[in-house]
C-alpha positions in Angstrom: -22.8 3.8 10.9 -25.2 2.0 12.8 -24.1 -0.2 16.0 -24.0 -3.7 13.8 -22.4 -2.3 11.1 -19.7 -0.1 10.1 -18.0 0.7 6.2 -14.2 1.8 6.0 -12.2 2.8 3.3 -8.8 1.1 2.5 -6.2 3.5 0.4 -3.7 2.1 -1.9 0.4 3.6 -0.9 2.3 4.0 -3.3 6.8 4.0 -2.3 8.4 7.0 -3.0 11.5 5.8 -1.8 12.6 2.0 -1.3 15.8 0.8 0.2 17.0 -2.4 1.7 19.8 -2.3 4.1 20.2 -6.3 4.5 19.5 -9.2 5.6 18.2 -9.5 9.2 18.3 -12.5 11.6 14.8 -13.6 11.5 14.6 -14.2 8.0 13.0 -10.5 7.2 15.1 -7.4 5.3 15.9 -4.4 7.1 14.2 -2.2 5.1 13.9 2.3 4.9 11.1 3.8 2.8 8.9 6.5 2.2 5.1 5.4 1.7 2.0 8.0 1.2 -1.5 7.3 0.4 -3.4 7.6 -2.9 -6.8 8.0 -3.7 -7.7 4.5 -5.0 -9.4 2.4 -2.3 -11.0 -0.3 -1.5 -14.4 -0.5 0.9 -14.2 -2.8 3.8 -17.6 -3.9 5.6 -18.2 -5.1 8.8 -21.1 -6.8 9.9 -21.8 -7.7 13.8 -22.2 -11.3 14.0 -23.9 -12.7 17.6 -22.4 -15.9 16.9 -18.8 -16.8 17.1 -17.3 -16.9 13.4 -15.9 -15.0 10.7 -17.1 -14.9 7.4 -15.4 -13.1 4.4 -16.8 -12.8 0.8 -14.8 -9.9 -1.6 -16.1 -8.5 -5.0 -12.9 -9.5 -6.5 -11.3 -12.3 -8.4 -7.5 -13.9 -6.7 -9.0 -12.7 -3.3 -8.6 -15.4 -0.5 -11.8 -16.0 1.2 -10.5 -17.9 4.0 -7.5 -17.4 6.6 -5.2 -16.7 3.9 -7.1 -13.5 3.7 -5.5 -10.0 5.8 -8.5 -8.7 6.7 -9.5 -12.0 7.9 -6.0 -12.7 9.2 -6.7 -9.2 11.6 -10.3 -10.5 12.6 -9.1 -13.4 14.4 -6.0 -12.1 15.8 -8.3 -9.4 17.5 -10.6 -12.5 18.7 -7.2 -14.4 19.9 -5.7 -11.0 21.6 -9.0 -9.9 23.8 -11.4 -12.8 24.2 -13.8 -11.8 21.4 -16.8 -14.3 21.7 -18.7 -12.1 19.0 -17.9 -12.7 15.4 -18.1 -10.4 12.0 -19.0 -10.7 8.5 -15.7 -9.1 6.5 -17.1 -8.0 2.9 -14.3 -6.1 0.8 -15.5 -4.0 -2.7 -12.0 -4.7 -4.4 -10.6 -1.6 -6.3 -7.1 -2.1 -5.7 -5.9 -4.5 -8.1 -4.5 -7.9 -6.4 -0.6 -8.5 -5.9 0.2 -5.2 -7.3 2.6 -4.0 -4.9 0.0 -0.8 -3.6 -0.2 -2.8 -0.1 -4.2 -3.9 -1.2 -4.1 -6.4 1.4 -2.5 -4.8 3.8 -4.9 -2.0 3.9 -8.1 -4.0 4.2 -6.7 -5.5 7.1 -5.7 -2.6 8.8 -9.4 -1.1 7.7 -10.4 -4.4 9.9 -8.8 -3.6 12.8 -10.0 -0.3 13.1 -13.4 -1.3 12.3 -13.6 -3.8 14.6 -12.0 -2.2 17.1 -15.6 0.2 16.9 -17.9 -2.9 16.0 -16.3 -4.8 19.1 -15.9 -2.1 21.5 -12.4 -2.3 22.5 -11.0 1.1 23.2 -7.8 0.5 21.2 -5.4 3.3 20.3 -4.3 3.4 16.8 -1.2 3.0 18.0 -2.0 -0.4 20.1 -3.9 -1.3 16.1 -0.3 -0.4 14.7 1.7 -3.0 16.8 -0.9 -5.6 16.2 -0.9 -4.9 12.6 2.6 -5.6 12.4 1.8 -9.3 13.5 -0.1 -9.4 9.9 2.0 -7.9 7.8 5.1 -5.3 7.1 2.8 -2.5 5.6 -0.1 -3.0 7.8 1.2 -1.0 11.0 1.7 1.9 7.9 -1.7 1.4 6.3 -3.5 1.8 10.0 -2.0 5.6 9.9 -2.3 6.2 6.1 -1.0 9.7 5.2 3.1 9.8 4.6 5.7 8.1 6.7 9.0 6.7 6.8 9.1 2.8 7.6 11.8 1.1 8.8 12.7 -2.2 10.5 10.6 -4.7 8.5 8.5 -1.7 7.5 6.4 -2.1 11.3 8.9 1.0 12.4 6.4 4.3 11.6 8.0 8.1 11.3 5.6 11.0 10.6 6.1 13.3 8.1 4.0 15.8 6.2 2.4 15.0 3.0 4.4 15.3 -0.4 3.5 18.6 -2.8 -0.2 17.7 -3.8 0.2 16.3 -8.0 -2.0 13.5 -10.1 -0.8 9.5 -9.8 -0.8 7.5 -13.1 -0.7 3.8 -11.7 -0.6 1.2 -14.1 -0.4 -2.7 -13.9 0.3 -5.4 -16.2 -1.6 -8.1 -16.2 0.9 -10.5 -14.0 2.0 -11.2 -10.3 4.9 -10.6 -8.7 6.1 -12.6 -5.3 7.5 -10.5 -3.0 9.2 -13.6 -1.3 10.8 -14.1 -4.9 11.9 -10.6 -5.4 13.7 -10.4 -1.8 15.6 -14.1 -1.9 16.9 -12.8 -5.8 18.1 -9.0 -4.5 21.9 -8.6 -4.7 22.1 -6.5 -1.0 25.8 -6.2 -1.7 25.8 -4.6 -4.7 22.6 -2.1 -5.0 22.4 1.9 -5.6 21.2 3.2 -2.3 18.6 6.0 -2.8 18.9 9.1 -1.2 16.0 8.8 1.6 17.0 11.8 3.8 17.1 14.0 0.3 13.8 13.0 -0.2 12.3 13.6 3.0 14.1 17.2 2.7 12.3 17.7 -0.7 8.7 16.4 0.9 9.6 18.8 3.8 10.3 21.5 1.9 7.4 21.3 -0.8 9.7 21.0 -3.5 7.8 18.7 -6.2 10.6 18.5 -8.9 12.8 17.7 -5.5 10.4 14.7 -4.9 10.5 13.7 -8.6 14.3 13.4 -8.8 14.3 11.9 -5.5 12.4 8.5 -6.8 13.9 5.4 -6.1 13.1 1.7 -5.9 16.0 -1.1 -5.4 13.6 -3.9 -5.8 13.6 -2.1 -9.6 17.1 -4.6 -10.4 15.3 -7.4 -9.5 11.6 -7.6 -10.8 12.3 -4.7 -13.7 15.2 -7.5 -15.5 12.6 -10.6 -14.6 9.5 -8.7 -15.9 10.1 -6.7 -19.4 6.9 -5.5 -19.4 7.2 -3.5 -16.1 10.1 -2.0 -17.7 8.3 -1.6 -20.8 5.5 0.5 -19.3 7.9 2.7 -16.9 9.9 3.6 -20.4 6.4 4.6 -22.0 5.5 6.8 -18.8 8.6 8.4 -19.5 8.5 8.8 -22.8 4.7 9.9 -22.7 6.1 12.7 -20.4 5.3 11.8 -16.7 7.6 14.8 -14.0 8.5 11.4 -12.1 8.4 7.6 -12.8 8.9 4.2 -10.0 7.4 1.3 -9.9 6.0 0.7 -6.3 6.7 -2.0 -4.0 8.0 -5.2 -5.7 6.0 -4.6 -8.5 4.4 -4.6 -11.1 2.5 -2.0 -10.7 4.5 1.5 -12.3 3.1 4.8 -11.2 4.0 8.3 -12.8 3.4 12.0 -11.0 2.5 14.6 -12.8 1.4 18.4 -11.6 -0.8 19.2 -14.6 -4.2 17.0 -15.2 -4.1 17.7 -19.0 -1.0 15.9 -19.4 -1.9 13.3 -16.9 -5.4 12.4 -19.6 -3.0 12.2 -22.5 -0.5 10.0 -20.7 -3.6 7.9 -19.6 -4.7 7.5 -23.1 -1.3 6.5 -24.2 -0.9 3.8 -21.5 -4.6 2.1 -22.4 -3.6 0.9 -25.8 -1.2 -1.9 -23.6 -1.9 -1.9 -20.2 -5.8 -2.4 -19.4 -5.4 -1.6 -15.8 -4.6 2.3 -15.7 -5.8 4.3 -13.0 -5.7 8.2 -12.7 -6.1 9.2 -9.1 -4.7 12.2 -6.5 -2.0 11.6 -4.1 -4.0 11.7 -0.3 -0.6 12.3 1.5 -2.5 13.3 4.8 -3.2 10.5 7.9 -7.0 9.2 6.7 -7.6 8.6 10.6 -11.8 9.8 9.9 -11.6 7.3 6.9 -15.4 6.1 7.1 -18.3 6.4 5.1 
């Protein structure tokens, strides 16, 4: 990096475990889950600006370029919070698809606030950029850690643990959007299968990959799976196709499959292309990503 300019990945999370414990009083769901980083990022570019503005431009389609944007979003809170007269160009190379439920947005923002924490000089902890994050969004005080955690509260609450067995991620997305806001108002609270989070945090603990597989669980499945056939659609074909362990991530759409063996993961791959065009075949990162920069 030189002093104007600094270059930060953003890595997808994928859920290994969602569960939603109820309504709370502000509006938000108490939720428990178990997120951990994959290998599909986006690149997040910050240029030093001497005059006072922000300016964001992105490489892909659906992006907001204005103050709908995260990463723009966690620009001007940092301004607000210390005083910033200095502003920054914000250019994101989009390889997380959009609205997909892998915490895209999310990540670029909190690839903004470390960045500009650097590019602005202002000695922040990534702790102190974890409680700010949460002011953006539920998975950014996650994404500013990376690596695998347990989030709870409205996902802002960040537990530690150690990274999953290492195996290959089959993500695929349809080509639709799913609102989280939608997906929340329409889920049932009263009548949902809890997954078993502590079993699954004993499986990551102990390194037990078919543990982690049978663990999987999503309650956000009864809602956007019966509202959205072809989510279903693709999670059966993953199956079928022969993935260890299938979930869709987040509120959807996107499904994603585990698999230890990279031979079956290219066959699985191939099956998926002929009706899903976004299919991505990347490693789970699992550790924290704190020296995420290039």
């Amino acid at each position: 990096m030189n002093d104007n300019k600094i270059s930060i990945k953003a890595p997808a999370k994928i859920n290994l475990s969602l569960d939603v414990l109820g309504k709370r009083e502000d509006g938000y769901h108490e939720v428990k889950m178990i997120m951990t980083t994959v290998d599909l990022s986006d690149r997040v570019e910050l240029t030093l600006l001497e005059e006072d503005r922000i300016t964001i431009e992105s490489t892909g389609g659906f992006v907001p370029l204005d103050q709908r944007n995260l990463a723009f979003q966690a620009a001007l809170l940092l301004k607000k919070t210390f005083g910033v007269k200095k502003g920054v160009g914000i250019h994101i190379s989009k390889h997380i698809p959009v609205a997909a439920g892998l915490a895209g947005g999310s990540s670029d923002a909190a690839a903004a606030l470390k960045g500009l924490n650097e590019l602005w000089e202002l000695g922040l902890s990534l702790d102190e950029l974890a409680v700010l994050g949460a002011k953006i969004g539920s998975d950014v005080s996650f994404c500013v850690y990376g690596g695998t955690a347990v989030a709870s509260g409205r996902g802002e609450h960040i537990q530690h643990i150690k990274a999953p067995p290492p195996c290959w991620v089959l993500l695929a997305k349809p080509p639709i959007g799913v609102s989280t806001a939608e997906v929340y108002r329409r889920l049932d609270t009263d009548s949902i299968d809890h997954p078993d989070i502590e079993a699954m945090i004993r499986a990551i603990e102990s390194n037990d990959y078919e543990g982690v597989c049978g663990e999987l669980g999503n309650v956000l499945e009864t809602v956007t799976l019966p509202l959205h056939p072809e989510v279903k659609q693709i999670k059966d074909q993953m199956h079928r196709l022969g993935a260890d362990g299938v979930l869709m991530s987040g509120s959807g759409p996107t499904v994603f499959g585990l698999f230890q063996h990279e031979s079956r993961v290219n066959r699985v791959y191939n099956g998926l292309r002929g009706f899903c065009h976004e299919v991505y075949a990347v490693r789970l990162l699992g550790e924290g990503q704190e020296d995420f920069k290039g």
